[in-house]
KEKE-3310 file (N, C-alpha, C; in steps of 0.2 Angstrom, whole numbers, plus 5000, padded with zeros to 4 digits):
npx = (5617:5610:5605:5595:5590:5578:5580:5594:5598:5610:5602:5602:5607:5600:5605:5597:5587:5575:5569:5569:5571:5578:5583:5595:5591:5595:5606:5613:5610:5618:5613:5610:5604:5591:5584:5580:5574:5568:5557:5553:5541:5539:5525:5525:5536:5546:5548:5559:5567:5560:5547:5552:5559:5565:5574:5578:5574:5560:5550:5540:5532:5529:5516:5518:5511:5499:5496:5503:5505:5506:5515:5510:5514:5518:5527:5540:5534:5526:5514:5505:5501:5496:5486:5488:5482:5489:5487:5487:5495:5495:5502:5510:5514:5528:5531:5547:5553:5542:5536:5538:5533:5533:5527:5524:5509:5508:5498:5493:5491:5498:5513:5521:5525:5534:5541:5552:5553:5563:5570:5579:5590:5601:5607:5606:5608:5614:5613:5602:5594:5578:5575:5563:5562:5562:5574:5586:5593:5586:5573:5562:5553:5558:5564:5580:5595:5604:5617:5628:5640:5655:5658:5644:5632:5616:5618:5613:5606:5601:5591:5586:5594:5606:5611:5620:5618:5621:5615)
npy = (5078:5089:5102:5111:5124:5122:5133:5132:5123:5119:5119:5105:5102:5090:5081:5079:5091:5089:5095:5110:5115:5105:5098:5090:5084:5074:5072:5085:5084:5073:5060:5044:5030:5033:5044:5061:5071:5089:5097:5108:5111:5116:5119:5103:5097:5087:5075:5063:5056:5047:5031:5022:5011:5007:4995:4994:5001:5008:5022:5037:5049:5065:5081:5097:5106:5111:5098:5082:5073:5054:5039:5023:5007:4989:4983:4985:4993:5008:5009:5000:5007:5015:5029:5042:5054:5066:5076:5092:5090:5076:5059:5048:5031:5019:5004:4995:4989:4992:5001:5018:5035:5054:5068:5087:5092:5097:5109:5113:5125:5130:5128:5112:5107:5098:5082:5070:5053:5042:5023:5009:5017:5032:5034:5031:5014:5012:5000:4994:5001:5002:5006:5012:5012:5014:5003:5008:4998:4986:4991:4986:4992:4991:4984:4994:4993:5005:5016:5030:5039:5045:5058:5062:5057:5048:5031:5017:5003:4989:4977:4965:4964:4968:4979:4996:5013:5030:5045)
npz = (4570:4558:4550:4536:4525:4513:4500:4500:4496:4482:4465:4457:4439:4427:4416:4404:4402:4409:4421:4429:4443:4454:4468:4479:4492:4502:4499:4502:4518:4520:4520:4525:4522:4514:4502:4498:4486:4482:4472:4458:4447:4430:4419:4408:4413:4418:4433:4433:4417:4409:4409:4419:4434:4450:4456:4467:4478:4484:4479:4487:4483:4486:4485:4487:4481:4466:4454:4451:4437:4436:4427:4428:4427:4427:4419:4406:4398:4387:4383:4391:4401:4417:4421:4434:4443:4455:4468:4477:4494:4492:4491:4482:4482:4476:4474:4476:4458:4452:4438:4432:4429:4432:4431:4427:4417:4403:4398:4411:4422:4433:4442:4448:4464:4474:4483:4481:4490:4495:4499:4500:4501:4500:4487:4471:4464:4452:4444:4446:4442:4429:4414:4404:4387:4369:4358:4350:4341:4339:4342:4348:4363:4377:4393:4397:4404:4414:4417:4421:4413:4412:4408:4413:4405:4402:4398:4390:4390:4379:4387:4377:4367:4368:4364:4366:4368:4370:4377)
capx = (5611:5612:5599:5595:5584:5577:5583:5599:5602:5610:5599:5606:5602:5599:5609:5591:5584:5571:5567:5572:5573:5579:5588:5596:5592:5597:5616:5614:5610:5622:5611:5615:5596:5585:5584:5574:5573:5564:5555:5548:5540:5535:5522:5529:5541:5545:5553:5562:5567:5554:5547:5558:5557:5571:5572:5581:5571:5555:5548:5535:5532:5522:5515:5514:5506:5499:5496:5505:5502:5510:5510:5512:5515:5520:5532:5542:5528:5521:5508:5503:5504:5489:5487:5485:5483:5489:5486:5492:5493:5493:5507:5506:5519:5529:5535:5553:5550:5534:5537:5533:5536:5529:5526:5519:5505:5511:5492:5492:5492:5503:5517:5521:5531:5535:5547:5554:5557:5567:5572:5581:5597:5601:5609:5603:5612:5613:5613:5597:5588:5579:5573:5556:5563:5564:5579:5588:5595:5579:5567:5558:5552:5560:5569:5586:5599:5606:5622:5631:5644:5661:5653:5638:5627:5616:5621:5609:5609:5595:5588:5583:5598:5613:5612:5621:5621:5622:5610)
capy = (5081:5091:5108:5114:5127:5120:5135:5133:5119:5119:5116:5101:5101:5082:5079:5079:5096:5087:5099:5115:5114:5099:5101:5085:5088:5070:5072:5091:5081:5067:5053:5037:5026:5040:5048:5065:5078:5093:5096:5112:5108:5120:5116:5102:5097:5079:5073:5059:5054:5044:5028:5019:5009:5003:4988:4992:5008:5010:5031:5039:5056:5071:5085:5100:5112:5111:5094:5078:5066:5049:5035:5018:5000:4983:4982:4992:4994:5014:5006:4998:5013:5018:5036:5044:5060:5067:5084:5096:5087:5071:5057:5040:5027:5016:4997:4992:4986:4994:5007:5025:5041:5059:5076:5091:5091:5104:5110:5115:5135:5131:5125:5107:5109:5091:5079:5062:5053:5035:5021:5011:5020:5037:5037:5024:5010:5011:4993:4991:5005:4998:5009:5007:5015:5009:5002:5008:4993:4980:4994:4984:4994:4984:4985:4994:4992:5013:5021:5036:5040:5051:5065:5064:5054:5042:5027:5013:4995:4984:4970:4962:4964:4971:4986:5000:5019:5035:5050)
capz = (4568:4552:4548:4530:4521:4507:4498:4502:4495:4476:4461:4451:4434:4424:4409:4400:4405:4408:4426:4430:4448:4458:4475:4482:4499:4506:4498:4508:4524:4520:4522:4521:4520:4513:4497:4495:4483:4481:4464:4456:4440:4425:4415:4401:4416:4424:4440:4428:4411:4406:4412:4424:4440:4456:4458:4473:4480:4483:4480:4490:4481:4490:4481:4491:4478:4461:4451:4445:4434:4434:4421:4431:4423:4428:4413:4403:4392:4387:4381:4396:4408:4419:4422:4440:4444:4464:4470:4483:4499:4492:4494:4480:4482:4470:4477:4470:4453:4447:4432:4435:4429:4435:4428:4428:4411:4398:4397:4416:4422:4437:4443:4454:4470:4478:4487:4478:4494:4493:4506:4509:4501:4498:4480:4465:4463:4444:4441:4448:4437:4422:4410:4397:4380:4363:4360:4343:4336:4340:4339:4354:4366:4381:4400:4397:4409:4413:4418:4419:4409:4418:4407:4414:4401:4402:4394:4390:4387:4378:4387:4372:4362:4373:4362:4371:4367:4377:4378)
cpx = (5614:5604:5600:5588:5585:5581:5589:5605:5602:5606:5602:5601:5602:5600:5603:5589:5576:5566:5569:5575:5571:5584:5587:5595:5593:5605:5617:5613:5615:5620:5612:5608:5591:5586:5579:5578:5569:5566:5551:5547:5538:5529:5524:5536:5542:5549:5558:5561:5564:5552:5551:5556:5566:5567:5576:5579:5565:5553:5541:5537:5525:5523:5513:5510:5505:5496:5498:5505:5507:5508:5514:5511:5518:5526:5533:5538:5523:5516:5503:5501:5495:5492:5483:5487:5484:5493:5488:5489:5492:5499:5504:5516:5520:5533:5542:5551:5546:5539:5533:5538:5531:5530:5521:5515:5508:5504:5490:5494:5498:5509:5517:5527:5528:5539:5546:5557:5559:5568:5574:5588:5597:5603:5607:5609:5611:5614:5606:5590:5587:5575:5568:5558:5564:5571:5581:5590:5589:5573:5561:5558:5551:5564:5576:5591:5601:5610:5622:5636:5650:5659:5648:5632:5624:5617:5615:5609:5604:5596:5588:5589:5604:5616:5613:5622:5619:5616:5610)
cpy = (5086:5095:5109:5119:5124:5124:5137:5127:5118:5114:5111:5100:5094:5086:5079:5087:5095:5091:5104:5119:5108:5101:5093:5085:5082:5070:5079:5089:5075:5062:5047:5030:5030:5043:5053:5071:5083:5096:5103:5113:5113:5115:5111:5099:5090:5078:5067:5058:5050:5037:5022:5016:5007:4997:4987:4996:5008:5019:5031:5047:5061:5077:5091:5104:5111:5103:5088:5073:5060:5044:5027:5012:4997:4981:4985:4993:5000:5011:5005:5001:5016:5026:5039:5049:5063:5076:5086:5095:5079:5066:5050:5038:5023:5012:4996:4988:4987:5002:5012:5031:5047:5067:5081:5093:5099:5109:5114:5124:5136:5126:5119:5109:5101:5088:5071:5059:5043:5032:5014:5014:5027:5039:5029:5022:5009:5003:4991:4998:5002:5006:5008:5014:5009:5010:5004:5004:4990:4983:4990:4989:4989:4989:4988:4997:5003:5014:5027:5037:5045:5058:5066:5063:5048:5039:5021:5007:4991:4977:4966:4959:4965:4978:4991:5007:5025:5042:5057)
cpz = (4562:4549:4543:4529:4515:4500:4498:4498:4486:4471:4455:4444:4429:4416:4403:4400:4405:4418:4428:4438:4452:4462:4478:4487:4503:4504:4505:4515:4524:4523:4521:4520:4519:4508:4498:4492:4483:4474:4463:4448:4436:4420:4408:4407:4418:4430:4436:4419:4407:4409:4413:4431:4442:4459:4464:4479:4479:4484:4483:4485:4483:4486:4485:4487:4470:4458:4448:4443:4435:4433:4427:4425:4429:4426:4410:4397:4392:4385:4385:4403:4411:4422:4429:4443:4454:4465:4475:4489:4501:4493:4487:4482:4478:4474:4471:4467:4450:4446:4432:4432:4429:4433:4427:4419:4409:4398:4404:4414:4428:4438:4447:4458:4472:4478:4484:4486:4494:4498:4501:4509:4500:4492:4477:4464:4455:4440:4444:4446:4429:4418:4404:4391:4374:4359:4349:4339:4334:4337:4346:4361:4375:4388:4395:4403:4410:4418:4418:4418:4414:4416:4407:4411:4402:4399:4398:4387:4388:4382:4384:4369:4362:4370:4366:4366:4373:4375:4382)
residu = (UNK:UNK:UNK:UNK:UNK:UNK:UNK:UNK:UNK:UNK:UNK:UNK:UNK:UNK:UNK:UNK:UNK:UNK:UNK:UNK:UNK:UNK:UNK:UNK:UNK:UNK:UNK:UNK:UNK:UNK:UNK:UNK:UNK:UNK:UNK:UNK:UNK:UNK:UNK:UNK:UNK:UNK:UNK:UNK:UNK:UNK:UNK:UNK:UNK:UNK:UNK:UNK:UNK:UNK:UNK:UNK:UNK:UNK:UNK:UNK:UNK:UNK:UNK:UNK:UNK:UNK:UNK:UNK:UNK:UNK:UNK:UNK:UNK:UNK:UNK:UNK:UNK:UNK:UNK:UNK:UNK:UNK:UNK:UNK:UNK:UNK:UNK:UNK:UNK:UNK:UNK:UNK:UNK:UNK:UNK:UNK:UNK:UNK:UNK:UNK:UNK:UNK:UNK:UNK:UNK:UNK:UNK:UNK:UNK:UNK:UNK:UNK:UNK:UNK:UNK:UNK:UNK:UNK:UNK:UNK:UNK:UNK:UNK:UNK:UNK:UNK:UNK:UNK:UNK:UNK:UNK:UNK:UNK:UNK:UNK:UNK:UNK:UNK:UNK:UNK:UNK:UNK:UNK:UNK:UNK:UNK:UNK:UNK:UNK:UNK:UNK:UNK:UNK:UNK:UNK:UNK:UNK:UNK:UNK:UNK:UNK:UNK:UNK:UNK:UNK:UNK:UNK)
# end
């Protein structure tokens, strides 16, 4: 057995600053089939760097207070992305393979508070993240494969084209 206060547990910050508070609380429990985080969003803030799916993980995300948006797809195509809004209390879910990402609206007055929570591993198998950006060699906006780098960066590698740079 293994207790935590959620504030107890150190806020890590993504090589993006793309959230301002993220607490691993499944590394702080040491689990071994269970990812979860806790997320506290400012307005303009995201739980992820942009639209992405696991293709080896599926997410449950619950929101205990405030608003968030997430833009869902099939394929890694912004274009393509449906938009659905889950409020305080509410819980959506994303099956391994479908493309998602989640944020609190820059327009918003308040904050998000809610838990990324993962199954059936506790840390991303980085070979089984894809990534939907557009690729700077092809210019295709396509799956790219993503890493991290020893310093800490992502590193990304076109589908399309095998174009790889780091971010």
């Amino acid at each position: 057995m293994r207790k935590i206060a959620i504030e107890d547990v150190d806020v890590e910050v993504h090589p993006h600053g793309i959230h301002s508070v993220r607490r691993p609380v499944s590394e702080a429990l040491d689990t071994d089939h269970f990812a979860m985080n806790y997320f506290e969003l400012e307005p303009g803030e995201a739980f992820s760097g942009g639209l992405h799916t696991h293709h080896d993980q599926e997410e449950v995300f619950y929101i205990r207070s405030g608003e968030a948006t997430f833009e869902v797809a099939d394929a890694p195509d912004s274009e393509a992305t449906e938009s659905v809004t889950v409020g305080a209390g509410e819980v959506i879910r994303f099956p391994a393979g479908e493309f998602q990402t989640g944020y609190n609206d820059e327009e918003s007055e308040e904050p998000v508070v809610g838990f990324a929570l993962g199954a059936p591993a506790s840390k991303h198998d980085w070979e089984e993240i894809e990534a939907a950006i557009p690729c700077r060699e092809c210019g295709e906006e396509t799956g790219h494969g993503v890493s991290l780098s020893e310093e800490g960066q992502f590193e990304y590698t076109c589908m399309a084209c095998g174009h790889r740079f780091a971010i």
